[in-house]
KOLMINU-122234 format. One record per residue (C-alpha): residue in three letters; x, y, z. Coordinates in steps of 0.2 Angstrom, whole numbers, padded with zeros to 4 digits, always signed. Layout:
# residues N
ALAXYZ
...
# end
This chain:
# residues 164
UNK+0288+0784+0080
UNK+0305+0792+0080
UNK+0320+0785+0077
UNK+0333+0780+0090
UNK+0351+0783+0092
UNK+0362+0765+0096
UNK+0370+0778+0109
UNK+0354+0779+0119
UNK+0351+0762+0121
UNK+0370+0758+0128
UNK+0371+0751+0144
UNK+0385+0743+0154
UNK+0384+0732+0171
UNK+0400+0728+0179
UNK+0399+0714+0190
UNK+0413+0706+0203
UNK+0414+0688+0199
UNK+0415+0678+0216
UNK+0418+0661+0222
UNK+0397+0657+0220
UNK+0400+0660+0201
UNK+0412+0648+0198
UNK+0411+0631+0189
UNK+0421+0615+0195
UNK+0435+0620+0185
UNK+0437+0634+0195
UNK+0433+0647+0181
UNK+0415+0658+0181
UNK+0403+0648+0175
UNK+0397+0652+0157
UNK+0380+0651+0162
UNK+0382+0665+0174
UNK+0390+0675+0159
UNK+0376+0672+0148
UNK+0363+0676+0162
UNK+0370+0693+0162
UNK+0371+0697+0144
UNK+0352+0694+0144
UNK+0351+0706+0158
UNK+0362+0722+0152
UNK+0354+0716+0133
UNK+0335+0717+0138
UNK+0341+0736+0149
UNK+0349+0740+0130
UNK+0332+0736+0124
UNK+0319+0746+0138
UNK+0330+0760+0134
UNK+0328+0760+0115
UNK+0310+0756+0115
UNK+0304+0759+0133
UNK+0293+0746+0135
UNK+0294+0727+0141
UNK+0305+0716+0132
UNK+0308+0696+0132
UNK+0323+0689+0126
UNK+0318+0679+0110
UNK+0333+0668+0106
UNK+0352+0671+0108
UNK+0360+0670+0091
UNK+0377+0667+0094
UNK+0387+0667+0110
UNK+0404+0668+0109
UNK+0420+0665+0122
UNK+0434+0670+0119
UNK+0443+0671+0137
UNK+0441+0663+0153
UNK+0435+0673+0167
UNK+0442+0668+0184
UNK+0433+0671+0202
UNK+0440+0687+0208
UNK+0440+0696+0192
UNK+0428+0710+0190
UNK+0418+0708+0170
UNK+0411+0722+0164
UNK+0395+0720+0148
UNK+0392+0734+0137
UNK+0378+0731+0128
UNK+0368+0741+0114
UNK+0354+0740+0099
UNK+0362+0735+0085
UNK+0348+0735+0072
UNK+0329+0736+0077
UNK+0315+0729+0066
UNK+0295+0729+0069
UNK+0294+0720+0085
UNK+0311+0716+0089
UNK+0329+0722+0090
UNK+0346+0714+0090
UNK+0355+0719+0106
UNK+0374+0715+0104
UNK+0385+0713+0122
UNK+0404+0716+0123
UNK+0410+0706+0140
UNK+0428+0710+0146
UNK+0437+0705+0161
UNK+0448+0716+0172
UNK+0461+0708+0182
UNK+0457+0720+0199
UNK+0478+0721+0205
UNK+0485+0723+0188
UNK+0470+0733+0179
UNK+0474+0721+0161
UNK+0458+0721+0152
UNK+0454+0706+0140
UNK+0438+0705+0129
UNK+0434+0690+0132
UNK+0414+0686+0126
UNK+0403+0694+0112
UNK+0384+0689+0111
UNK+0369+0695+0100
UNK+0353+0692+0108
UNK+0335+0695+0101
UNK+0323+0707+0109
UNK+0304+0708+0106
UNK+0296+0721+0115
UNK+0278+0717+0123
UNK+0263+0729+0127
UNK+0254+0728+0144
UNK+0244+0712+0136
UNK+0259+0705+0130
UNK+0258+0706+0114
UNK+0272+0711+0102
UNK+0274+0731+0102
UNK+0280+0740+0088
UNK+0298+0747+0093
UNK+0306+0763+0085
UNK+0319+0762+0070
UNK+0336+0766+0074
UNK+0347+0778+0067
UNK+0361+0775+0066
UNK+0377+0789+0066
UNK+0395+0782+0063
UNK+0399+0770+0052
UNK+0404+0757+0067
UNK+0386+0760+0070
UNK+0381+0756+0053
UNK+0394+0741+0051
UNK+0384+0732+0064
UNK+0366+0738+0059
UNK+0373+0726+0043
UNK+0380+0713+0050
UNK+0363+0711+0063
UNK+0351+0711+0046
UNK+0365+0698+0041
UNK+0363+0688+0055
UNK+0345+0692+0055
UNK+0342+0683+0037
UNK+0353+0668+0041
UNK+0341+0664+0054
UNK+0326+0666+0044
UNK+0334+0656+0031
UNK+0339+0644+0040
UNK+0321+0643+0048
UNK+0311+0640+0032
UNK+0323+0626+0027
UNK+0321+0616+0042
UNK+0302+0619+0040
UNK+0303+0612+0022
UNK+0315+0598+0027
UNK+0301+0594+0042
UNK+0286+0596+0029
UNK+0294+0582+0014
UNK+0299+0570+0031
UNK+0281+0571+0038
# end
């Protein structure tokens, strides 16, 4: 399989946040945030392995910002590290204020993609290849992230095996 640049799997949805988005407190809801970090992260993740993917967790979702209705957000999203079966797609969301153009970062999430054959089974995906060192810092910093969780898993499964 050959390897994949981060750059060809970047993709970016920019969405104007209206009054149906919002939350009681006026702002956008983060549901509707989340929503569409899964849908510019599994776009990331077609283009890089050009298949079917699912989104198999959501690692960390981070916001930093509120967004109000009215604002236009924009997600950037791209394959940060790629594995067998899955990839780590990480997704920039910033607002823009539409009158006075002021951009603010205001979320960052790292989802998990698995890409799926035509059964549905999990599908090999292609390395990536990374080119600049910021594409290499968050090649890293995914395996990081990656190893946490797998930590984390077998030590909730020996903590559920000596409570059984």
């Amino acid at each position: 399989m050959q390897p994949r640049r981060p750059s060809d799997s970047n993709s970016i949805l920019t969405r104007w946040m209206g009054i149906e988005d919002a939350n009681t407190a006026g702002y956008v809801h983060g549901g509707v945030i989340m929503r569409l970090c899964d849908e510019v992260a599994g776009i990331a993740a077609i283009r890089h392995c050009g298949v079917r993917v699912v989104t198999a967790g959501m690692d960390r979702m981070t916001f930093l910002d509120p967004v109000h209705v009215g604002q236009l957000v924009t997600f950037r999203a791209t394959v940060n590290a790629a594995w067998r079966t899955s990839m780590e797609v990480g997704v920039r969301v910033e607002s823009e204020h539409v009158r006075t153009r002021e951009v603010a970062h205001t979320s960052t999430a790292y989802l998990t993609m698995v890409a799926l054959d035509d059964d549905g089974t999990p599908a090999q995906v292609p390395p990536l290849a990374p080119e600049t060192p910021d594409e290499r810092r968050r090649e890293h910093e995914a395996q990081l992230r990656r190893d946490n969780r797998l930590a984390e898993r077998d030590a909730i499964l020996r903590v559920r095996s000596t409570h059984a």
